[in-house]
gemmi code that builds the backbone of each chain (N, CA, C; Angstrom):
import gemmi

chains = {
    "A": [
        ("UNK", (67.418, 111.552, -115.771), (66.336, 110.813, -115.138), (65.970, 111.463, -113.799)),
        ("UNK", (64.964, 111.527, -113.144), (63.914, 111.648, -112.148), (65.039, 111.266, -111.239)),
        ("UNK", (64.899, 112.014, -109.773), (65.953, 111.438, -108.752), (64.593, 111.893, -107.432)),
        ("UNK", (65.076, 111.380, -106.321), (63.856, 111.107, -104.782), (64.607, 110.823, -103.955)),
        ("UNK", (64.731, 112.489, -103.162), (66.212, 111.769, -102.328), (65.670, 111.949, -101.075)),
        ("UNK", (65.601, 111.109, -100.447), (64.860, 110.786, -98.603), (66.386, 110.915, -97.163)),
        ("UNK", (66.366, 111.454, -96.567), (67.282, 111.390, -95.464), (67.574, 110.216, -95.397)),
        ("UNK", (68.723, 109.738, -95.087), (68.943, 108.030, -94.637), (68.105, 107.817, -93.146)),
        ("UNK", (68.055, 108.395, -92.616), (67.733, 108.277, -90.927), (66.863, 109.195, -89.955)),
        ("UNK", (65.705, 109.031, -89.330), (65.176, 109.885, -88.958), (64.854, 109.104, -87.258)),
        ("UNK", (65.150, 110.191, -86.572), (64.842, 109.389, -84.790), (63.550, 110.590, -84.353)),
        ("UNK", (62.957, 109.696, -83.692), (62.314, 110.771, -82.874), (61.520, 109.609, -81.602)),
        ("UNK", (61.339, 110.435, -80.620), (60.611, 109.626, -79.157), (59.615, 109.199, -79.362)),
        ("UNK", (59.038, 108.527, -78.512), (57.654, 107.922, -78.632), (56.860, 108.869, -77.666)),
        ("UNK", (55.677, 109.215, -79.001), (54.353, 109.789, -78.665), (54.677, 111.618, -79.589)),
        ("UNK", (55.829, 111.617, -80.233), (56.100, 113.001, -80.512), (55.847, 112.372, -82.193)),
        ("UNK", (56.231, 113.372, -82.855), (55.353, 113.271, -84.354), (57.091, 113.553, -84.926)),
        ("UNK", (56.752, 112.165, -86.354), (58.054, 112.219, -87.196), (57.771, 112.426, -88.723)),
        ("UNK", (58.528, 113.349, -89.027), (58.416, 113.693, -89.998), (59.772, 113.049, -91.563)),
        ("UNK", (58.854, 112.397, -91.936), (60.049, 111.847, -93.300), (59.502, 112.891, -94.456)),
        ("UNK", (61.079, 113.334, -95.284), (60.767, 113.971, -96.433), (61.216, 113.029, -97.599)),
        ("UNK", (60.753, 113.739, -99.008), (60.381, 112.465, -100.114), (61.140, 114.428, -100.875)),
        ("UNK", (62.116, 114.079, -101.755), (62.607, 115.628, -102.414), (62.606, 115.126, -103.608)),
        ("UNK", (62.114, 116.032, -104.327), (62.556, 115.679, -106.004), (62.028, 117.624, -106.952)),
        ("UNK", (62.596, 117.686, -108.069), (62.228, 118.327, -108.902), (61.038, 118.877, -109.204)),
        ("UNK", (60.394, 119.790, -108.647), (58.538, 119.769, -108.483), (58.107, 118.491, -108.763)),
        ("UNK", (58.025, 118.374, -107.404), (57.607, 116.760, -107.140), (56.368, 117.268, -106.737)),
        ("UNK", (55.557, 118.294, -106.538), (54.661, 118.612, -106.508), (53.604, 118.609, -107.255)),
        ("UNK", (54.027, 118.138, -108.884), (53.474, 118.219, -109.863), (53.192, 116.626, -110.188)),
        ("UNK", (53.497, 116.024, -108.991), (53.387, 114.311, -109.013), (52.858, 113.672, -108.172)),
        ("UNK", (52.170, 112.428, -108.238), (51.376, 112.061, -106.997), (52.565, 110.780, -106.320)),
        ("UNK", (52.875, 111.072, -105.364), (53.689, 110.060, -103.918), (53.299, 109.306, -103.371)),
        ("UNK", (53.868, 108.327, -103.175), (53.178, 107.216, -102.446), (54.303, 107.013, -101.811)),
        ("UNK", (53.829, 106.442, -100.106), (54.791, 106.018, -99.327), (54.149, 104.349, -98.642)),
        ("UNK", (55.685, 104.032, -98.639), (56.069, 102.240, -98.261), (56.295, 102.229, -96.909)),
        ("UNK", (55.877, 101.158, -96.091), (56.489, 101.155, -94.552), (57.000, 99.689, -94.931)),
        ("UNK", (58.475, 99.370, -94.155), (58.784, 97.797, -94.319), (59.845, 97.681, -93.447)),
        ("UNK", (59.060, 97.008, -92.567), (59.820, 96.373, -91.437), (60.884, 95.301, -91.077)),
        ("UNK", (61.801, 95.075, -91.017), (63.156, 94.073, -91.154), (62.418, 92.809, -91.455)),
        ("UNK", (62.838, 92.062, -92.347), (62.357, 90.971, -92.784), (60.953, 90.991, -93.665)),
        ("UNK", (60.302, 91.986, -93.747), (58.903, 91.804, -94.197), (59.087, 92.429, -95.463)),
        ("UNK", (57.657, 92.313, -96.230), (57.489, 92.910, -97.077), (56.688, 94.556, -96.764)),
        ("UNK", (57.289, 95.598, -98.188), (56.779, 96.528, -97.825), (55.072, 96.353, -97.967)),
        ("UNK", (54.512, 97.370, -97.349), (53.187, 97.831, -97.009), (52.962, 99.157, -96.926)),
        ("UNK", (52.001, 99.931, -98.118), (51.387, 100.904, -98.561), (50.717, 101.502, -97.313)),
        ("UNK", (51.199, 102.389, -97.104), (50.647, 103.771, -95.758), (50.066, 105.033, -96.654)),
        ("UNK", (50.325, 105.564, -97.874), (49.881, 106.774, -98.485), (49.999, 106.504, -100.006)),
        ("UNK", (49.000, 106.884, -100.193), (49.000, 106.820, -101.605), (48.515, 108.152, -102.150)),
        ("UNK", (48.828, 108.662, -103.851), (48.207, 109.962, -104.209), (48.277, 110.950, -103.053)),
        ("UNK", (49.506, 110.819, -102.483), (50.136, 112.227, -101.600), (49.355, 112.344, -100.296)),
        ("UNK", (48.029, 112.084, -100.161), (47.537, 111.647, -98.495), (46.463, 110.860, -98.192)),
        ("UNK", (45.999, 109.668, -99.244), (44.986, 109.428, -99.218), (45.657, 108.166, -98.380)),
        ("UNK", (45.189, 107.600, -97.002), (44.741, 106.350, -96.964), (44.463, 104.872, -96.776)),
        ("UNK", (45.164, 103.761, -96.711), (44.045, 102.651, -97.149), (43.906, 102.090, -96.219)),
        ("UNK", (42.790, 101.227, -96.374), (42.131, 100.851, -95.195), (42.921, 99.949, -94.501)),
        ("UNK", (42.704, 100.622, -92.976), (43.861, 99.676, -91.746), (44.803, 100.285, -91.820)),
        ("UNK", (44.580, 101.188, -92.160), (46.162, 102.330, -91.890), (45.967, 103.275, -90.858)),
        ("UNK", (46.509, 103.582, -89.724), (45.932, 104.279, -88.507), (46.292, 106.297, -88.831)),
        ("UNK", (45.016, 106.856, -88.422), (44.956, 107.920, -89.125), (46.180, 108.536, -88.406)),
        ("UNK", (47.487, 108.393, -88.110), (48.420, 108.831, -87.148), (49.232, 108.824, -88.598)),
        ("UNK", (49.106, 108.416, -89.832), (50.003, 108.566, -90.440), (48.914, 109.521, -91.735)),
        ("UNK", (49.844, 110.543, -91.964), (49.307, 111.245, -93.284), (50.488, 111.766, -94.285)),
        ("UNK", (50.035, 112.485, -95.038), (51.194, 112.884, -96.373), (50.736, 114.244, -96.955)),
        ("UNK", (51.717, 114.900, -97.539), (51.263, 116.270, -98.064), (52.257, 116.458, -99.276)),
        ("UNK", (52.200, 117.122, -99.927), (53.224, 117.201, -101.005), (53.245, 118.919, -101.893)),
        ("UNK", (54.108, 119.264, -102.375), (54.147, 120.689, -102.514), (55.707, 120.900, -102.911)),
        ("UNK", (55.546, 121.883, -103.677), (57.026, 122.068, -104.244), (57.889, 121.602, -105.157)),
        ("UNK", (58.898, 121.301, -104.067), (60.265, 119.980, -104.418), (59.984, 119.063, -103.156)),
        ("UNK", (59.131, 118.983, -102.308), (59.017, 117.988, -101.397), (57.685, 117.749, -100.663)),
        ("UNK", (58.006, 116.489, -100.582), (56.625, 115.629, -99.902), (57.242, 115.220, -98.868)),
        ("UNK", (56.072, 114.876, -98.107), (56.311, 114.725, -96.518), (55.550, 113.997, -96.134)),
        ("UNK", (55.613, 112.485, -95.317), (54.791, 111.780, -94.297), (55.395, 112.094, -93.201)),
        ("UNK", (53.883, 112.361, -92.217), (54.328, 112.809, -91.096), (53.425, 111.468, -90.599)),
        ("UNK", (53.695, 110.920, -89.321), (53.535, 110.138, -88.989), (53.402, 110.808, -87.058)),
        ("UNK", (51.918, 111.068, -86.251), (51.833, 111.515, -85.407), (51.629, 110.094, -84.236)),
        ("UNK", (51.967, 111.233, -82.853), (51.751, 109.796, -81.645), (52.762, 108.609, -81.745)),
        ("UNK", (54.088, 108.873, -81.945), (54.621, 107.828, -82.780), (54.953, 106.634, -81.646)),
        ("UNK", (54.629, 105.290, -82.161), (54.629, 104.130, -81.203), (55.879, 103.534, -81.971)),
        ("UNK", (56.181, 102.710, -80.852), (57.203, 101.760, -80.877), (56.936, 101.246, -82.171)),
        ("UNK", (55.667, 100.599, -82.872), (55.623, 99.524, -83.904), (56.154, 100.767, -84.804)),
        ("UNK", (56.045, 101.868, -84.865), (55.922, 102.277, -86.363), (57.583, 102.468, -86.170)),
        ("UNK", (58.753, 101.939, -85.735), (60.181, 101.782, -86.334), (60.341, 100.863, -87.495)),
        ("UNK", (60.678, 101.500, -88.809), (60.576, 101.067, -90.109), (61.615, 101.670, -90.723)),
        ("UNK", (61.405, 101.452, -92.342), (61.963, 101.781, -93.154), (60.962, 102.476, -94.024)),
        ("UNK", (61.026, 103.267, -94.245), (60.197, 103.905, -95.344), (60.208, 104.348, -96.717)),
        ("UNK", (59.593, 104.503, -97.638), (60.157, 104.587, -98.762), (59.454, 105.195, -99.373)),
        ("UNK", (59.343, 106.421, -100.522), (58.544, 107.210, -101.374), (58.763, 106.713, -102.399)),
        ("UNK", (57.493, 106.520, -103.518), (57.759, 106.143, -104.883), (57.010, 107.266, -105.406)),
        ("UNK", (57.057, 108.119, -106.805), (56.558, 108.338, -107.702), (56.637, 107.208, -108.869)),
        ("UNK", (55.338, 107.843, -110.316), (55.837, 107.504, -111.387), (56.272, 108.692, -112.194)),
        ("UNK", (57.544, 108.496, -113.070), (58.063, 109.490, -114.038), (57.656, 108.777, -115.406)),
        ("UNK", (57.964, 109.769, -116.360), (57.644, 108.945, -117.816), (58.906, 108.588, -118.083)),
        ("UNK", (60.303, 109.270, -117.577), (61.615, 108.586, -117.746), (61.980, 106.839, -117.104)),
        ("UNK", (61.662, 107.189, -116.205), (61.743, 106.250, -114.826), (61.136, 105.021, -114.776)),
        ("UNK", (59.874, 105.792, -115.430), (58.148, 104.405, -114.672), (58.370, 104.584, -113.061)),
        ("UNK", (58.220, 103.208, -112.352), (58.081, 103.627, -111.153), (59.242, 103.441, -110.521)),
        ("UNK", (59.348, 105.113, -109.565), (60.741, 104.802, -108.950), (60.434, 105.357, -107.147)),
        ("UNK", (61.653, 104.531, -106.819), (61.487, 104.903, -105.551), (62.700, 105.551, -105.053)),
        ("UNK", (62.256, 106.506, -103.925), (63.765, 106.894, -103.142), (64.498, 106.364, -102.407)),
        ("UNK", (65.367, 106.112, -101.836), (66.134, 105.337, -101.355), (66.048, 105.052, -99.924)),
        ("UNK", (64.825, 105.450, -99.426), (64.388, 104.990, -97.886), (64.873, 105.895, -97.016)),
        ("UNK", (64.037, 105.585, -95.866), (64.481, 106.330, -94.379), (64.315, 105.448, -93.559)),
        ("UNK", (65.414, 105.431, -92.557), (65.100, 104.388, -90.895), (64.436, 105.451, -90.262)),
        ("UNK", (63.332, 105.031, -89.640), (62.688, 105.796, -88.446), (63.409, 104.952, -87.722)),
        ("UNK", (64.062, 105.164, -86.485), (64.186, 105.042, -85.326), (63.313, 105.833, -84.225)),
        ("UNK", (62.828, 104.788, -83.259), (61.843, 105.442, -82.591), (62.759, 105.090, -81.106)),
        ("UNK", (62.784, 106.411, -80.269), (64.476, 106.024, -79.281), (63.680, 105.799, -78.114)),
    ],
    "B": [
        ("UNK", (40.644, 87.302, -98.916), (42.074, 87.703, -98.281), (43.218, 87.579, -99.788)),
        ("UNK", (43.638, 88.803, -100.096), (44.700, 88.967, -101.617), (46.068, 88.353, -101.067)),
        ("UNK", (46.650, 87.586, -101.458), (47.498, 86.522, -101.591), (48.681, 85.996, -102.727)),
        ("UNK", (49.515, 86.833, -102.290), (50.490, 86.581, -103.677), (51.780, 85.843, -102.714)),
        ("UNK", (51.957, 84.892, -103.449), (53.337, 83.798, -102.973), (54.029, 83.423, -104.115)),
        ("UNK", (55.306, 84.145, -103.703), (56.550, 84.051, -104.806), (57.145, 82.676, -104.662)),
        ("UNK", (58.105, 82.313, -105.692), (58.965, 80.782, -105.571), (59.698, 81.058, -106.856)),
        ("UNK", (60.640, 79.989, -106.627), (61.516, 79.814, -107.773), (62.904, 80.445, -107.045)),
        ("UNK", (62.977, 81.269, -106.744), (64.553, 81.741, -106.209), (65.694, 81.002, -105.827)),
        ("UNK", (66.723, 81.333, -105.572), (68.080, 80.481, -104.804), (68.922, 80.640, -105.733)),
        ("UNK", (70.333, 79.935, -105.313), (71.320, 80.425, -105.950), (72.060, 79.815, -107.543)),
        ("UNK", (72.505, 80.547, -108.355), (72.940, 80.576, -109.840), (73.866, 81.331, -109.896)),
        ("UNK", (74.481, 80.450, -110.904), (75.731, 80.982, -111.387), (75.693, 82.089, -112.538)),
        ("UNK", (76.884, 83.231, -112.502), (76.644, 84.138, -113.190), (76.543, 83.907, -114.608)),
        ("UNK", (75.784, 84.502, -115.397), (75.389, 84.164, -116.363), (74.267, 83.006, -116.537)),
        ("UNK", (73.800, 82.870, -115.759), (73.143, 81.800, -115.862), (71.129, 82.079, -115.541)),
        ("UNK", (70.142, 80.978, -115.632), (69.060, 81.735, -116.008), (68.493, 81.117, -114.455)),
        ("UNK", (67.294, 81.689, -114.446), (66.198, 81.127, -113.238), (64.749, 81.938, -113.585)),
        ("UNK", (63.894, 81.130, -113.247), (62.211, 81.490, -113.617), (61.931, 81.585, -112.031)),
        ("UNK", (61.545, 82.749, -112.079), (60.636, 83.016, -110.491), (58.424, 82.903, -111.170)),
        ("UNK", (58.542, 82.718, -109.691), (56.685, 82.457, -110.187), (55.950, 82.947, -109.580)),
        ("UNK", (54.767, 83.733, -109.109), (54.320, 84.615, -108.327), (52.494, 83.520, -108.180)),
        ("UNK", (51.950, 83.005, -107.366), (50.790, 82.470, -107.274), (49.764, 83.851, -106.530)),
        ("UNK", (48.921, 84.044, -106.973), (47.802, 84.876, -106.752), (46.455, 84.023, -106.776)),
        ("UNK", (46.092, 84.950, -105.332), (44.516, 84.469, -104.811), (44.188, 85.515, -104.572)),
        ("UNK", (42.771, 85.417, -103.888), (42.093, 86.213, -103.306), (41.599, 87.596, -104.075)),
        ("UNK", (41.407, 87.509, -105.058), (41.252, 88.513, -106.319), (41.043, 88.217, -107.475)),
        ("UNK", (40.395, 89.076, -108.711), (40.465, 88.562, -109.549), (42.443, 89.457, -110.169)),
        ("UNK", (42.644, 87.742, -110.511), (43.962, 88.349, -111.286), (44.066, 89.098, -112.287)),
        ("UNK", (43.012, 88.923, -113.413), (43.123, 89.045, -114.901), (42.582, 90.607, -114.824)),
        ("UNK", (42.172, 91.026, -113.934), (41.950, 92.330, -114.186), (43.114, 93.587, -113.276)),
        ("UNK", (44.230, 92.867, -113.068), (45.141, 94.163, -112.501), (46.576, 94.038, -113.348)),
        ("UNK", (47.337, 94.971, -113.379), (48.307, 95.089, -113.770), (49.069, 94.253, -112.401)),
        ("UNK", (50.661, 93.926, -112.749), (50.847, 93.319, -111.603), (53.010, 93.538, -112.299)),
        ("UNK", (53.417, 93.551, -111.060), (54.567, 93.833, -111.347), (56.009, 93.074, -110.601)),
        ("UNK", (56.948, 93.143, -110.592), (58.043, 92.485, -110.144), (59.057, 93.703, -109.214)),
        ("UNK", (59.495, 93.856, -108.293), (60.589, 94.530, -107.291), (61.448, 94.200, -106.684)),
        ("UNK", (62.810, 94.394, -106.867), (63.635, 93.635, -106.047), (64.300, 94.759, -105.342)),
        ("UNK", (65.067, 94.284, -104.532), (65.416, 94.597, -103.555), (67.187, 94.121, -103.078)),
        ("UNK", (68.448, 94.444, -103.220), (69.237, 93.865, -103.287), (69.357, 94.056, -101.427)),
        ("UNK", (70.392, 93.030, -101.322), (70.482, 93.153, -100.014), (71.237, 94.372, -99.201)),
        ("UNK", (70.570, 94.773, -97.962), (70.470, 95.693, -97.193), (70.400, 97.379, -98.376)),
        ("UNK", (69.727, 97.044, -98.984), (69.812, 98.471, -100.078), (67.836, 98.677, -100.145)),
        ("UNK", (67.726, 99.630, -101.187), (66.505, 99.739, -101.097), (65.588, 99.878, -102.136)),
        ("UNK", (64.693, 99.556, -102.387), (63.462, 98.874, -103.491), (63.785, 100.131, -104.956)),
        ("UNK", (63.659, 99.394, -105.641), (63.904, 98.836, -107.391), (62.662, 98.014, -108.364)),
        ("UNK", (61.441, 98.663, -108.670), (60.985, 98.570, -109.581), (61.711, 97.863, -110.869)),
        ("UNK", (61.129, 96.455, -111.061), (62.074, 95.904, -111.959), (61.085, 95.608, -113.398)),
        ("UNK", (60.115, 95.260, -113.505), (59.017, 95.200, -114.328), (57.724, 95.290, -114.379)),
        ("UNK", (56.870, 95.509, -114.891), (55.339, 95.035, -115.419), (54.280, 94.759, -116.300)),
        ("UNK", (53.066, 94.139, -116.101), (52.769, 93.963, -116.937), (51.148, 94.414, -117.462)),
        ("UNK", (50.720, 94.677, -118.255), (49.035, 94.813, -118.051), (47.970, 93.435, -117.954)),
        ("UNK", (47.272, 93.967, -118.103), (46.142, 92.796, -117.615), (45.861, 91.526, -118.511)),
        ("UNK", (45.868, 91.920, -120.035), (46.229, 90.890, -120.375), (47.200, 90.179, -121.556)),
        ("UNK", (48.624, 90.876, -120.812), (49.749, 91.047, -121.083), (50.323, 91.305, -122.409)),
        ("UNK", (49.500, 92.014, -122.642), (49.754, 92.870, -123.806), (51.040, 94.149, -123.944)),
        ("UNK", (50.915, 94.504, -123.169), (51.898, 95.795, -122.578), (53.222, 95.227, -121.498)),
        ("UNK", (54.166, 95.490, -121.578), (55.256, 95.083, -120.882), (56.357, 96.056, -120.611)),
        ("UNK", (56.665, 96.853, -119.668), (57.856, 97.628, -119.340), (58.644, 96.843, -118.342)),
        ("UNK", (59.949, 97.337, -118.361), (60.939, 96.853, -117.761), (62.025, 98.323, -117.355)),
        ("UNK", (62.478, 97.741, -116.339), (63.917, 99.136, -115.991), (65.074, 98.684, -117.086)),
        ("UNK", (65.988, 99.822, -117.229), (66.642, 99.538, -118.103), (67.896, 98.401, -117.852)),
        ("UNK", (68.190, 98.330, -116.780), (69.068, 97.155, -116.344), (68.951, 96.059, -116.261)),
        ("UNK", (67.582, 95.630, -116.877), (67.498, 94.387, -117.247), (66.951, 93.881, -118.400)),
        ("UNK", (66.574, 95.262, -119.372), (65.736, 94.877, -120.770), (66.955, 93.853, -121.186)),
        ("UNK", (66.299, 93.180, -122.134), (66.683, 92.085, -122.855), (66.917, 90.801, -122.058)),
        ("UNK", (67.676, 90.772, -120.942), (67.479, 89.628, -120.206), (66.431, 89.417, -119.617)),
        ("UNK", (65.816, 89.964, -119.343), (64.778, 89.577, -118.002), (63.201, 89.639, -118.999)),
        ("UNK", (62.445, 88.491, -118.895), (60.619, 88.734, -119.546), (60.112, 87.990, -118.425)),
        ("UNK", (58.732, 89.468, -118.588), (57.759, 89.547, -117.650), (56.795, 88.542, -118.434)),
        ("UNK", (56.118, 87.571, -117.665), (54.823, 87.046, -118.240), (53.628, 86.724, -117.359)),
        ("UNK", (52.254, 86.295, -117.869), (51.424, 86.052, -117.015), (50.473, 85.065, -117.596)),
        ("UNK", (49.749, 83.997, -116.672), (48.853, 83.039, -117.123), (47.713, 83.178, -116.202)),
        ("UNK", (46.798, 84.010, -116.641), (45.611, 84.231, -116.204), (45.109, 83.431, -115.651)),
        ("UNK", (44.678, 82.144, -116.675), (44.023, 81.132, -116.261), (44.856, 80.235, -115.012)),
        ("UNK", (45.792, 80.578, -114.753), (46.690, 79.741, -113.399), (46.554, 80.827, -112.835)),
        ("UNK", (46.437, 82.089, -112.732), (46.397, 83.067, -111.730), (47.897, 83.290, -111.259)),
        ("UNK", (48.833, 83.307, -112.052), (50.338, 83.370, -112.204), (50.911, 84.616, -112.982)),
        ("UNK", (52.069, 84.907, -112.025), (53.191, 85.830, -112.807), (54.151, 85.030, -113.003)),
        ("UNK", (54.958, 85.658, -113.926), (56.422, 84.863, -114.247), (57.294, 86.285, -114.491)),
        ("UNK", (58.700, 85.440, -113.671), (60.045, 87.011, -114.210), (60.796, 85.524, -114.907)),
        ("UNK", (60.946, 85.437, -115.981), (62.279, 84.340, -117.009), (63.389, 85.525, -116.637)),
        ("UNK", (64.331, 84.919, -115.226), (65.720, 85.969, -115.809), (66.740, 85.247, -116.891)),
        ("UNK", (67.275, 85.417, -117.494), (68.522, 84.912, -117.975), (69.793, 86.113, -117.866)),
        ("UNK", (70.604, 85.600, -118.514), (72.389, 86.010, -118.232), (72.357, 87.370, -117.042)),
        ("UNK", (71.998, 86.065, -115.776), (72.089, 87.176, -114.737), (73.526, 87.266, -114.009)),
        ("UNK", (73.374, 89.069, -113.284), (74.584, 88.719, -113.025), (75.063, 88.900, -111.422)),
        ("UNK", (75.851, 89.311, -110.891), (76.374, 89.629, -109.467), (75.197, 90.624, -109.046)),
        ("UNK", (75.170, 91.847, -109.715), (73.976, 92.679, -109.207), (72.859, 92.559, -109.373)),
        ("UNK", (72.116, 91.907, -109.815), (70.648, 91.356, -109.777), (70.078, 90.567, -108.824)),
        ("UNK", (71.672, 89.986, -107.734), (71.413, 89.427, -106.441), (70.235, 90.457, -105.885)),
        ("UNK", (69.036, 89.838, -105.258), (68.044, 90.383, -104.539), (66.863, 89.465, -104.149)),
        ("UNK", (65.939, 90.148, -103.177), (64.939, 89.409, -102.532), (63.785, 90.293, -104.061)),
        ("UNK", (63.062, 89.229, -104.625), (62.585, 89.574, -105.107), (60.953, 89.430, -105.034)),
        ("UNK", (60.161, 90.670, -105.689), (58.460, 90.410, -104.950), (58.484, 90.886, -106.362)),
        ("UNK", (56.763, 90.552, -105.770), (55.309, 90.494, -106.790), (54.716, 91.249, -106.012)),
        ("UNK", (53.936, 92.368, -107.226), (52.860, 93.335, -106.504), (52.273, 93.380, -107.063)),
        ("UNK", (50.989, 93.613, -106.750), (49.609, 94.781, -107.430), (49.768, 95.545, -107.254)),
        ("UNK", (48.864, 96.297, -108.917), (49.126, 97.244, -108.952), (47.566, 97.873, -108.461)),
        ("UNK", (47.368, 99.020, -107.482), (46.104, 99.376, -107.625), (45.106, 99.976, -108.818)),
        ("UNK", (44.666, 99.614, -109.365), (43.610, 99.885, -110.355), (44.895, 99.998, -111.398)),
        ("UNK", (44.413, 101.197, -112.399), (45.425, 101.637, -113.649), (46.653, 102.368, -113.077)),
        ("UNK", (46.718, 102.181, -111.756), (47.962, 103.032, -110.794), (48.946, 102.590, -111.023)),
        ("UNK", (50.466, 103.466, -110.838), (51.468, 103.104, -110.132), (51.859, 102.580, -108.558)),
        ("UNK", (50.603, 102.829, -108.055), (50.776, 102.178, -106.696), (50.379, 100.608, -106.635)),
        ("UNK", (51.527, 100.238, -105.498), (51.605, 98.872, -105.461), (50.715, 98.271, -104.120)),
        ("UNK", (50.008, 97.885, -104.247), (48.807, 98.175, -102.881), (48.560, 97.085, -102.123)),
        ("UNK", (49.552, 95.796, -102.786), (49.350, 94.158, -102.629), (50.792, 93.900, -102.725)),
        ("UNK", (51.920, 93.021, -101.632), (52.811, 92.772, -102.273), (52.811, 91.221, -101.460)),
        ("UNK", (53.635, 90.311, -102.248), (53.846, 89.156, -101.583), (55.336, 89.337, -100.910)),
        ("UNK", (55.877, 88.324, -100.185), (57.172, 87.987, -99.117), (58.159, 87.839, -99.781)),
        ("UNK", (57.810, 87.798, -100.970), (59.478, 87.574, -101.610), (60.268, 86.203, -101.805)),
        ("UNK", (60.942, 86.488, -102.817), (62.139, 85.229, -103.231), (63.182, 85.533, -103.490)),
        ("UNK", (64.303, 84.602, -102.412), (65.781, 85.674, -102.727), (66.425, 85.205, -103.986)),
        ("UNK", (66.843, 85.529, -104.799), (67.559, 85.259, -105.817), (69.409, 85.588, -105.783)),
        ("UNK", (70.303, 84.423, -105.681), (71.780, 84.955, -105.258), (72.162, 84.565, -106.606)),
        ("UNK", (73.071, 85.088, -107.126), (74.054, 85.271, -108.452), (75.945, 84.802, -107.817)),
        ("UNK", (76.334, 84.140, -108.068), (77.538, 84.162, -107.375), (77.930, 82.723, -107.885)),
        ("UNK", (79.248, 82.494, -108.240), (80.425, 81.603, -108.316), (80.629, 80.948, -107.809)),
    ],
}
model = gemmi.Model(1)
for chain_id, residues in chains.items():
    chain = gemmi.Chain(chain_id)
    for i, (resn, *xyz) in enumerate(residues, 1):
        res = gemmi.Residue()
        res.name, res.seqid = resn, gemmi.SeqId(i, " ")
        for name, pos in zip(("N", "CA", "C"), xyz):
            atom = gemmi.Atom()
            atom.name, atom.element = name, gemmi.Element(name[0])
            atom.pos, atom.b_iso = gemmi.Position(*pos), 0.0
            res.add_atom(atom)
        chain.add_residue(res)
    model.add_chain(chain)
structure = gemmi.Structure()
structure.add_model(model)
structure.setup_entities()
């Protein structure tokens, strides 16, 4: 089966640009979507189809994908955006799966 | 304003069943696929089922085929997860999503219902 393996933990300062990776098997050959979800909440869609998007999403967050890895980079980084993050593809093994998250810590 | 509010959750004994219920507004229901995710505690999201629009089509992860059916009542603007013979690991906060268009992306999710399994 399909595996999406994300760093457990990513820090970076406020106002500098963080980068989460999303790894899988030419995962390039797949479209990514990334989750933001904040302690207690439900997640909320920041990228979809690898960099598109949705509305009310501040253009400080984008996505790229290539290879064995995808990447939201997330620029200007503010205090709110300390989350959890999460990449999903779909596989035809899988259906929809996700990787196992990243803490942004923003220090 | 899209509006999905889960219920039904709390705690059961192992082996034992519980119906979660997902209420949807603010959209038309009958035209999205719509799905179920849990989430066990402090761990991280798990695609657990879905369904098509008018529930014709039904996938599930493999850790819960046979126990667990996905359903939906259009006309109430409702999801349903029927778990039965659940067990210790199926403990989780569980949601309802949309799905965007014919996507795998989940573009709508509601707050969740915790579901505990335990003795």
């Amino acid at each position: 089966s399909y595996v999406l393996t994300q760093p457990p933990s990513v820090s970076v300062a406020p106002g500098k640009t963080a980068r989460i990776t999303c790894g899988g098997n030419n995962i390039g050959s797949k479209s990514v979507h990334w989750y933001q979800q904040k302690p207690g909440q439900a997640p909320v869609l920041v990228i979809y189809y690898d960099s598109d998007r949705p509305s009310g999403i501040p253009e400080r967050f984008s996505g790229s994908n290539s290879g064995n890895t995808a990447t939201l980079t997330i620029s200007r980084v503010e205090a709110g955006d300390e989350a959890d993050y999460y990449c999903q593809v779909w596989d035809s093994s899988s259906d929809r799966l996700f990787g196992g998250g990243t803490k942004l810590t923003v220090l | 304003e899209v509006q999905l509010v889960e219920s039904g959750g709390g705690l059961v004994q192992p082996g034992g069943s519980l119906r979660l219920s997902c209420a949807a507004s603010g959209f038309t229901f009958s035209s999205y696929w719509m799905s179920w995710v849990r989430q066990a505690p402090g761990k991280g999201l798990e695609w657990v089922a879905n369904i098509k629009q008018d529930g014709s089509e039904k996938y599930y992860v493999d850790s819960v085929k046979g126990r667990f059916t996905i359903s939906r009542d259009n006309a109430k603007n409702s999801l349903y997860l029927q778990m039965n013979s659940l067990r210790a690991e199926d403990t989780a906060v569980y949601y309802c999503a949309r799905s965007l268009g014919e996507s795998p992306v989940f573009d709508y999710w509601g707050q969740g219902t915790l579901v505990t399994v335990s003795s």
